[in-house]
C-alpha angles and dihedrals in degrees: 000000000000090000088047085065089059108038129001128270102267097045083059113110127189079241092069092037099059091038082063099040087051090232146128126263091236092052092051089053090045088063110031125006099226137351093275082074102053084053095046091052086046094066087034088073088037090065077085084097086064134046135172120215137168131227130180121042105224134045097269106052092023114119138163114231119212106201122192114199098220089180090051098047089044086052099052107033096126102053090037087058092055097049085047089055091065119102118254087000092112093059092041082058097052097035084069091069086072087065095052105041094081090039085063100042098051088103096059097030094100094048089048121088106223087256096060093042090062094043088050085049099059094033091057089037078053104047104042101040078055098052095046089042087058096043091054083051099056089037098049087049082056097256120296110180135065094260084228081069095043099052093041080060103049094047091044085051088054112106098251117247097233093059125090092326104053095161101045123089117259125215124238131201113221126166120225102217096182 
């Protein structure tokens, strides 16, 4: 991050990575195979700004909370804004919401059908891209709008629980403001 305040992303080599970590080169590919890595795992700890909870323990109350960290993203404007400019880090970003859809939905998984598991599946893969893909926008205008607003809109854009998929969790947008 430090290096990005110097020269931009792509000029960075692991060379002057691991001069200004004060490390060795073998070190550095011990740990990440190129620089692409370290910034990956850059916006890997940046995903602070987001969570994903659950909530409910059967079909009917069980939801996925999206949770954005404002405080967070206020905090640490500056350095989010540098691991956004980087090229393809955005969709890295958002590519990492296939790994965690079955993870939240273990607990329904035996009283889904397959169908509805997969369905589950895309509707979650769906929701919750769009809602972090929305969030890196308004972020990314420098946040125009009140995040109240923002949130009120995200939710009302949702596809409602009780529509089509009644049985199938829903996912719901909420701010930590801590």
């Amino acid at each position: 991050m430090i290096l990005m305040d110097e020269k931009s992303y792509d000029k960075i080599t692991v060379s002057d990575i691991v001069e200004k970590a004060g490390i060795a080169r073998q070190t550095f590919y011990r740990n990440f195979n190129d620089k692409n890595e370290v910034i990956f795992e850059c916006a890997r700890n940046a995903d602070d700004l987001s969570g994903i909870e659950t909530s409910g323990d059967s079909k009917k109350s069980y939801q996925i909370v999206l949770m954005f960290n404002y405080n967070y993203t206020i905090k640490r404007r500056k350095e989010l804004k540098k691991i956004l400019s980087v090229h393809g880090i955005e969709n890295h970003i958002l590519r990492g919401i296939q790994d965690i859809s079955p993870d939240l939905l273990k607990p329904l998984k035996e009283s889904l059908s397959k169908e509805e598991y997969r369905i589950c599946r895309y509707k979650l893969c769906y929701q919750i891209t769009g809602c972090r893909r929305v969030f890196l926008d308004w972020f990314l205008d420098d946040m125009p709008l009140p995040v109240d607003n923002l949130v009120s809109m995200m939710n009302a854009m949702n596809v409602p629980q009780n529509m089509f998929y009644r049985n199938l969790p829903c996912v719901v947008v909420r701010i930590n403001k801590e």
